[in-house]
C-alpha positions as CSV (number, residue, x, y, z in Angstrom):
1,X,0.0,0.0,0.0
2,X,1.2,4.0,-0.1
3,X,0.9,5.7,2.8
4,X,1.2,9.2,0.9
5,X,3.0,9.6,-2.6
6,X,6.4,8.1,-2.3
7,X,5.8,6.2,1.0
8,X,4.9,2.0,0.4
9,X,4.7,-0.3,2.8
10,X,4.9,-4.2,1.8
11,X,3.6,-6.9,4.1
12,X,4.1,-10.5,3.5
13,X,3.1,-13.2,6.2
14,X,4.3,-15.8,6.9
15,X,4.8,-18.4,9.3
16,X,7.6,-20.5,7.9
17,X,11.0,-18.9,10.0
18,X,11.5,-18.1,13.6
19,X,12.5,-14.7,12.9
20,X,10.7,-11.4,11.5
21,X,12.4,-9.4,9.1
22,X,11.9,-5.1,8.5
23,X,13.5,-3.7,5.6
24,X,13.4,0.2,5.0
25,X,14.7,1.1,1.8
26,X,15.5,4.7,1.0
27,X,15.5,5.2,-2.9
28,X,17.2,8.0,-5.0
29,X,18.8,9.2,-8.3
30,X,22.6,8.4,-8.5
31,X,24.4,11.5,-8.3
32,X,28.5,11.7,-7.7
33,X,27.2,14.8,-5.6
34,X,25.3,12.5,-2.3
35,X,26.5,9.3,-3.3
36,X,29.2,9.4,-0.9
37,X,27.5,11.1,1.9
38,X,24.3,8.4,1.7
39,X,27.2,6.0,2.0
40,X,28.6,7.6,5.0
41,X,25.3,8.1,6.3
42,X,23.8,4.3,5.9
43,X,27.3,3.8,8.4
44,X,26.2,6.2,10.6
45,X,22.6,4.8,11.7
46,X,23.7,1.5,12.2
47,X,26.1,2.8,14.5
48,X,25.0,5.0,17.1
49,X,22.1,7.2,17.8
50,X,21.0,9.7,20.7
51,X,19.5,6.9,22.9
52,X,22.5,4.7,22.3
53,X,25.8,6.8,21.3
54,X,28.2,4.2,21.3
55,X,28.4,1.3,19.5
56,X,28.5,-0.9,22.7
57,X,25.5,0.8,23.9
58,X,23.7,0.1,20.5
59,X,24.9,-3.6,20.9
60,X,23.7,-4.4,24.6
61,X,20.2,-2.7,23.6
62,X,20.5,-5.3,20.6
63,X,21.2,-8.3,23.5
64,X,18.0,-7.5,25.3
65,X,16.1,-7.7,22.8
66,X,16.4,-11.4,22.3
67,X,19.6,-11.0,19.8
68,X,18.5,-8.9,17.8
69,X,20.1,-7.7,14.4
70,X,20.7,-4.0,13.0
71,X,22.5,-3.6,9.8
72,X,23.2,-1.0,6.6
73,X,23.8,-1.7,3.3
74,X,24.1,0.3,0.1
75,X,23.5,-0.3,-3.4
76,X,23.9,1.3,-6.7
77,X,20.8,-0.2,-9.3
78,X,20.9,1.4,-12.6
79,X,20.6,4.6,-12.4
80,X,19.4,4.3,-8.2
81,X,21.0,4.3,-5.2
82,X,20.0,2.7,-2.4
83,X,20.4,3.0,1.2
84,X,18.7,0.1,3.1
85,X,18.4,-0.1,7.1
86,X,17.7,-3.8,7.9
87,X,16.6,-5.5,11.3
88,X,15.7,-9.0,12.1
89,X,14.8,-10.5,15.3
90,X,12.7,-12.8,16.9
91,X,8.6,-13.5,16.4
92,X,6.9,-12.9,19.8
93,X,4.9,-16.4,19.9
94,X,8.1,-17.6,20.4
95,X,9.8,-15.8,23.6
96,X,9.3,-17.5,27.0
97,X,7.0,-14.7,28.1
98,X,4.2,-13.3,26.7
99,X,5.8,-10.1,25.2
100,X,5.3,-7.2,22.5
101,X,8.9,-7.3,20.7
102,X,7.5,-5.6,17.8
103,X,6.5,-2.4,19.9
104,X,10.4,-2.3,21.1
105,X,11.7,-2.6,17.5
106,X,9.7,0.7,16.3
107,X,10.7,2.3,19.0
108,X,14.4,1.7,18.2
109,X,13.3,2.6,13.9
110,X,11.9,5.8,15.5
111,X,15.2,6.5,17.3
112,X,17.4,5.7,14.4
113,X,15.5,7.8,11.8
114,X,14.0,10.5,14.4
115,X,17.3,10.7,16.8
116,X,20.5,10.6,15.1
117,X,23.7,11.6,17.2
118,X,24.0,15.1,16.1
119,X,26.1,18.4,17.2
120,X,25.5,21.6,16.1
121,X,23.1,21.0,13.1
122,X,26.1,18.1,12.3
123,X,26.5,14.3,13.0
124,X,29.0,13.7,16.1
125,X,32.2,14.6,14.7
126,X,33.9,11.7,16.4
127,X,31.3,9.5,14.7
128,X,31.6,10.9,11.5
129,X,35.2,11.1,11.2
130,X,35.6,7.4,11.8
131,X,32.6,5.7,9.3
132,X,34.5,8.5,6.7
133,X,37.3,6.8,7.5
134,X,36.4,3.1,7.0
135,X,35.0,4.0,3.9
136,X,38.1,5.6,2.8
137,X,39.9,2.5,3.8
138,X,38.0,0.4,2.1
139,X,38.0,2.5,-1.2
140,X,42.2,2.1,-1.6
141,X,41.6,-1.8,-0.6
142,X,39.6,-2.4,-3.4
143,X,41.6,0.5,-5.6
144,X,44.4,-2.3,-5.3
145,X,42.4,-4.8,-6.3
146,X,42.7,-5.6,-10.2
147,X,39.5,-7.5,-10.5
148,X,37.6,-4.6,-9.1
149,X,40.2,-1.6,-11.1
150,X,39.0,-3.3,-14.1
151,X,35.3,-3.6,-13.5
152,X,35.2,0.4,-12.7
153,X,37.5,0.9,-15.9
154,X,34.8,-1.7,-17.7
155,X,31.8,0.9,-16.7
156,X,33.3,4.0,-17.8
157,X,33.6,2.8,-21.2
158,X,30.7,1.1,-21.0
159,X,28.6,4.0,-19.3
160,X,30.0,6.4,-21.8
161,X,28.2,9.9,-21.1
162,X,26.5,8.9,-17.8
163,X,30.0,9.0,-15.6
164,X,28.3,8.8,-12.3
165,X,27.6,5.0,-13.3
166,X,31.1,4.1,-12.9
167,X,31.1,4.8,-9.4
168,X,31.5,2.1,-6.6
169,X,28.5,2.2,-3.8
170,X,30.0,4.5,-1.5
171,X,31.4,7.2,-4.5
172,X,35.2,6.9,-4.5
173,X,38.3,8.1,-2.3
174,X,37.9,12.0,-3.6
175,X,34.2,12.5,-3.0
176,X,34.4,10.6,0.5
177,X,37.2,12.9,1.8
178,X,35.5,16.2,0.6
179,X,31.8,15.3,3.0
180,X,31.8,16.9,6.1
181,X,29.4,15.5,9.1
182,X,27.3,18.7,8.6
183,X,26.6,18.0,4.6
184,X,26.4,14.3,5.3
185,X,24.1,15.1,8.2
186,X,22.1,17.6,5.5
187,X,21.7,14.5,3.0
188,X,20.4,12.7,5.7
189,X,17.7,15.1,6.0
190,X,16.8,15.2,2.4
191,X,16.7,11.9,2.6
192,X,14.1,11.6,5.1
193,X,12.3,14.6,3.2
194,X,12.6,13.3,-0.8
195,X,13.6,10.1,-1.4
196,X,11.3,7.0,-1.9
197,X,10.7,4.7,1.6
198,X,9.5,1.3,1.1
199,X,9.1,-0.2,4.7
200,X,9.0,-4.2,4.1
201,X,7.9,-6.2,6.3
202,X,8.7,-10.2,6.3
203,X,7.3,-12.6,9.2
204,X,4.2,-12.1,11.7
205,X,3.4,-8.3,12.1
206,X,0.1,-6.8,13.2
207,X,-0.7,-5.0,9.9
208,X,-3.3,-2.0,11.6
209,X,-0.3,-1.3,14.3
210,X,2.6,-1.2,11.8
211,X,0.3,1.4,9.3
212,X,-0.3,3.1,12.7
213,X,3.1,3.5,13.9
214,X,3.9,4.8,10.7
215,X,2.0,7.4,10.2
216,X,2.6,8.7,13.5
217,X,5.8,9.7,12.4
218,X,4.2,12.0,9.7
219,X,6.7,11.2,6.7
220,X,5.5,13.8,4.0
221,X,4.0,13.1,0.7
222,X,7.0,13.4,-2.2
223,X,7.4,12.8,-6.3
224,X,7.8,9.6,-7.4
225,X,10.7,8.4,-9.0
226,X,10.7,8.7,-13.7
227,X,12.4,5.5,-14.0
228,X,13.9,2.6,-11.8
229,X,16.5,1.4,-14.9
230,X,18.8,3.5,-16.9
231,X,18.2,2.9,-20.4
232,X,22.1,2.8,-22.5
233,X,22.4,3.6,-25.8
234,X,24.2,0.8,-27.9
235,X,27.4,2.0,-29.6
236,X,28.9,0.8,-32.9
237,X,32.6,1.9,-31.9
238,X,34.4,-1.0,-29.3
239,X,36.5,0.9,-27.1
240,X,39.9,-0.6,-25.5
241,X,41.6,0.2,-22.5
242,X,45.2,-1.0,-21.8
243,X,46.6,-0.2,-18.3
244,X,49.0,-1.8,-15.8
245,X,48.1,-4.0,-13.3
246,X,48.7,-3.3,-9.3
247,X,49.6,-7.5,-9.3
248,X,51.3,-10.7,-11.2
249,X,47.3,-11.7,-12.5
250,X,46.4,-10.1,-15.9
251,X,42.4,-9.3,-15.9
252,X,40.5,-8.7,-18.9
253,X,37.1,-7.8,-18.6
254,X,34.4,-7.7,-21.6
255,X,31.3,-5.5,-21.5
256,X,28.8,-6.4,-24.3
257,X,25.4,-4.2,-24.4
258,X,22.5,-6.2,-24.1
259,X,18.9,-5.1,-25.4
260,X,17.2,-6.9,-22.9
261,X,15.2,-5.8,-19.9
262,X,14.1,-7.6,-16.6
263,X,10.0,-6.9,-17.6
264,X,10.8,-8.7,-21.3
265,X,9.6,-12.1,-22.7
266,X,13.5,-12.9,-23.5
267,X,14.4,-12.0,-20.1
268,X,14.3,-15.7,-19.1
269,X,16.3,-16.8,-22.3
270,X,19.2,-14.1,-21.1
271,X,19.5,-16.0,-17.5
272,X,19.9,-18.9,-19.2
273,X,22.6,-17.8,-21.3
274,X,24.3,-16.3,-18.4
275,X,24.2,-19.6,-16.6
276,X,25.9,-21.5,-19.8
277,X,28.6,-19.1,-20.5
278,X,30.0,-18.1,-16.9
279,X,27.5,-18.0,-14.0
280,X,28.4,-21.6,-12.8
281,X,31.4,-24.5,-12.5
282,X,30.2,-26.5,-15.8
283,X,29.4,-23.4,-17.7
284,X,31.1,-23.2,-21.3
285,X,34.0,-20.5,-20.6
286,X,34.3,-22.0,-16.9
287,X,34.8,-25.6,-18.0
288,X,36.7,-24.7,-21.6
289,X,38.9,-22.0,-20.7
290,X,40.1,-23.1,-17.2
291,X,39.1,-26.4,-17.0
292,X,40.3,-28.2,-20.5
293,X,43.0,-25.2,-21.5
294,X,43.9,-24.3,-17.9
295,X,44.7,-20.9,-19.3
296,X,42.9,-18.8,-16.0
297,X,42.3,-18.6,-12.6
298,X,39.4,-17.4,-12.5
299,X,36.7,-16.8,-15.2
300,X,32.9,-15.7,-15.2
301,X,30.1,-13.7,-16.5
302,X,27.6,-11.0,-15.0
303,X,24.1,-9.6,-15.7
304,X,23.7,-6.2,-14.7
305,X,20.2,-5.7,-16.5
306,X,19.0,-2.7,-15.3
307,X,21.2,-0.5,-17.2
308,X,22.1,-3.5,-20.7
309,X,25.2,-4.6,-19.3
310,X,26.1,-8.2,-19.7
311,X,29.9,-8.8,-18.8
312,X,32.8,-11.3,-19.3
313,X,35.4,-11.3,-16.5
314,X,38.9,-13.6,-16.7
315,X,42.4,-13.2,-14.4
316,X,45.1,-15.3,-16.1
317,X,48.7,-15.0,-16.6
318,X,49.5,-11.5,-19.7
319,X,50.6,-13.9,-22.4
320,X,47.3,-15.7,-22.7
321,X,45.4,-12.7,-23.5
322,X,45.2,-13.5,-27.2
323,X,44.5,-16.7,-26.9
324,X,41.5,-16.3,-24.6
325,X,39.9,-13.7,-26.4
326,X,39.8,-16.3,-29.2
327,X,38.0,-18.7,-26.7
328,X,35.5,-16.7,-25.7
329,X,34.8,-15.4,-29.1
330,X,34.6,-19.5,-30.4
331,X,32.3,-20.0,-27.3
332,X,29.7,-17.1,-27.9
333,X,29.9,-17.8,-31.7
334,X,28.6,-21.2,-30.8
335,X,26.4,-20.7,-29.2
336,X,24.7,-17.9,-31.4
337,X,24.5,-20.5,-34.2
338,X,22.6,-23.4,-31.9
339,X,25.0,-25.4,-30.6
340,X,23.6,-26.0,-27.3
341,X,23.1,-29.7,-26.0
342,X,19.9,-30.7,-24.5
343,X,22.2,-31.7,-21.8
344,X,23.6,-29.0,-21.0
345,X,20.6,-26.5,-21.1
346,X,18.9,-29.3,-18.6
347,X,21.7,-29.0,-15.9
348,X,21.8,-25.0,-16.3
349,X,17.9,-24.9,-15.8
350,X,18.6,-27.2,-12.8
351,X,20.9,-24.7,-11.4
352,X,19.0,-22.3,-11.9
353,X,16.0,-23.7,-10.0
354,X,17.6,-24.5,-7.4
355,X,19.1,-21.5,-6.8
356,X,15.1,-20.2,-6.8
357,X,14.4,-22.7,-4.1
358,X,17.6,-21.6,-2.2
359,X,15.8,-18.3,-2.0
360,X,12.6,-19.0,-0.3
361,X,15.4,-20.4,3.0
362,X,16.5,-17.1,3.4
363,X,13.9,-14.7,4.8
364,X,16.3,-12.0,3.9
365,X,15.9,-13.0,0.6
366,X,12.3,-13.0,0.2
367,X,12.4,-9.6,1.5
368,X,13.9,-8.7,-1.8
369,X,11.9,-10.6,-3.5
370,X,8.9,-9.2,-2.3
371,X,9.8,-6.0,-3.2
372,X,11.0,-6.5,-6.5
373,X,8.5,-7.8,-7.7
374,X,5.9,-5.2,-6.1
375,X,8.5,-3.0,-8.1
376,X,9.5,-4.5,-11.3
377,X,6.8,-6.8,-11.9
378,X,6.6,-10.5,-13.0
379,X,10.3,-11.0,-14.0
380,X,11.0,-11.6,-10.1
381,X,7.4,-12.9,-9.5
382,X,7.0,-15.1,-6.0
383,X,4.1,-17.2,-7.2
384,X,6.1,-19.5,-9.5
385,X,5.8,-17.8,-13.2
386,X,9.3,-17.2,-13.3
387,X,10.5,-20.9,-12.8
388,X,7.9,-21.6,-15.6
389,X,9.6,-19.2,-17.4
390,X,13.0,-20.7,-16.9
391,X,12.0,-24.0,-17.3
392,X,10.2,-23.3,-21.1
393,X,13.3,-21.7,-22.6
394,X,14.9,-23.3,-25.6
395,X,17.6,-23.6,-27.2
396,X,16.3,-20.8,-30.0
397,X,15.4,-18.3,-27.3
398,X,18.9,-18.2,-26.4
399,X,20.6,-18.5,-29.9
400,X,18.3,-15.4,-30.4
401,X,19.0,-13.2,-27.3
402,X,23.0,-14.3,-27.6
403,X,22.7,-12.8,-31.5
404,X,21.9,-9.3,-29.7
405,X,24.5,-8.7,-27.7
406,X,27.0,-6.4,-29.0
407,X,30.6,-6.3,-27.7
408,X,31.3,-2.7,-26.4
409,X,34.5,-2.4,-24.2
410,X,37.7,-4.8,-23.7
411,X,39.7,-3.9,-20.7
412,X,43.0,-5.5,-20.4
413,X,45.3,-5.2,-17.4
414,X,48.6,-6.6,-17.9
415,X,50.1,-7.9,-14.7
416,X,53.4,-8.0,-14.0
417,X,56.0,-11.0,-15.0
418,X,58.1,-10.6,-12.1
């Protein structure tokens, strides 16, 4: 349901785990100008509030509450970003005494959206200064790391014209160290004041006091999101990148536009052809090129299909780069004329479903489920329709949706031979 434009909540019941899950999902349009700060900010709240300032305090309020769990997370989806709060904890029918945990639990959301541990019109500086810093930390880690140096260098040819999709979840070193706890503390307002809130709610809740408790907290109507997927223009010009690897492992990544969408008929047939090139152990580049050849380490592919990229990833030693190229190019080209036993499209479907199944044991999961396909519709449907889907794919459907893709990027990093 919407509470007022821009405010949804999701209930879905059910009785099959121990635990109740809340999910509240703060939606926005990427921008290199808050990405960083939302990322500092999602740090923040899971941290420390007025009621609890210190970690340890947040954490022995947590014990009490029979174990409880309060988490962050950020995520960048097409052209979103996301900044999820996340709590799970245990279903009252099953504490020793007859108790309201669910009561508790919003009063700790209302503290963590409604009391943050500001100074001065400013988070804590303290508080601040060391999430900033984590983040920073964790921006050179992964600035070190080839595989992930080549997947940003991958997205800004891919993303050509829309820069701000090349950035990692949290922004980048630059835009992290130029946020102060007073503009982070100001996103976090506009936050609260513009972005799209979906409150989920997984388990056993009582659906008249959670609408209740929401709307006592008087979260104002605001516009809608345009679009929940960023739509890429093909390009007819391959770009190549050749850099320098930080390590001894050469990477070469491959981004190919696909015209594909998560809401199409062929949507189906492009999972599929994700599982048989990389996704899995007896996929065709997996099993050819490190398998048979032993020419990589490590090899795989990647949907990202909110925004038509499809991606080809492989770390091996810098004289095989030729070589493998040549691979994958043999193993795409079959596949786009057929060749694709009944065999192996039967074990990929079983992956694939079973993968499904794994879902609905995680309640975590479901969560996102739910809300994807409140969101995006059938392609991520909870009734079954997707399996059917899956399972009703042929070998033609994804001969055709392999035909479409078009190779736009190669990004090579050479490592070093010493």
């Amino acid at each position: 349901m919407e509470l007022v434009d821009g405010v949804h909540i999701h209930v879905m019941n059910s009785h099959k785990f121990k635990s109740n899950v809340i999910k509240i999902r703060f939606t926005s349009t990427l921008s290199r100008y808050s990405v960083s700060a939302r990322a500092i900010v999602a740090a923040i709240l899971e941290t420390a509030n007025q009621s609890y300032p210190r970690l340890k305090d947040l954490q022995r309020y947590l014990a009490s509450l029979y174990g409880a769990e309060l988490s962050t997370s950020i995520h960048i989806v097409g052209d979103l970003h996301l900044v999820d709060i996340d709590l799970i904890f245990v279903k009252d029918r099953f504490l020793s005494k007859k108790q309201f945990l669910i009561e508790r639990i919003f009063d700790l959301i209302s503290e963590v959206l409604f009391n943050p541990l500001i100074e001065d019109e400013a988070f804590a500086h303290s508080l601040f200064q060391t999430e900033r810093e984590n983040l920073i930390e964790l921006s050179e880690r992964e600035w070190e790391n080839d595989f992930s140096q080549a997947r940003n260098e991958s997205f800004k040819a891919f993303y050509r014209g829309h820069p701000d999709l090349s950035l990692a979840n949290y922004g980048n070193k630059e835009l992290l160290e130029s946020e102060t706890a007073r503009s982070t503390y100001k996103e976090f307002q506009r936050m609260m004041r513009e972005d799209r809130i979906d409150f989920l709610f997984f388990g056993e809740f009582p659906e008249k006091m959670i609408r209740d408790r929401i709307r006592s907290w008087d979260l104002q109507p605001r516009k809608e999101l345009k679009s929940l997927t960023h739509f890429q223009a093909e390009s007819s010009v391959v770009q190549e990148v050749f850099q320098k690897a930080m390590g001894q492992q050469s990477v070469l990544d491959l981004a190919y536009y696909t015209p594909v969408f998560r809401d199409e008929k062929s949507y189906p047939a492009l999972v599929l052809l994700n599982a048989l090139l990389g996704q899995f152990p007896h996929s065709f580049l997996f099993r050819k090129i490190r398998e048979e050849e032993g020419l990589a380490y490590t090899v795989g592919s990647q949907l990202h299909v909110f925004s038509h990229l499809f991606r080809i990833y492989v770390g091996f030693e810098a004289p095989q780069r030729n070589v493998i190229f040549k691979q994958i190019r043999q193993e795409m080209n079959r596949i786009r004329r057929g060749f694709i036993s009944e065999e192996q499209l039967s074990m990929s479907k079983k992956m694939l479903l079973n993968l499904i199944v794994q879902v609905e044991d995680s309640p975590m999961a479901m969560v996102e489920r739910t809300y994807q396909t409140a969101t995006f519709g059938s392609a991520y449907s909870v009734d079954g329709s997707f399996q059917k889907a899956i399972e009703a794919v042929t070998p033609k459907d994804i001969q055709m949706v392999a035909r479409s893709l078009q190779l736009q990027s190669m990004i090579f990093l050479e490592g070093s031979s010493e």
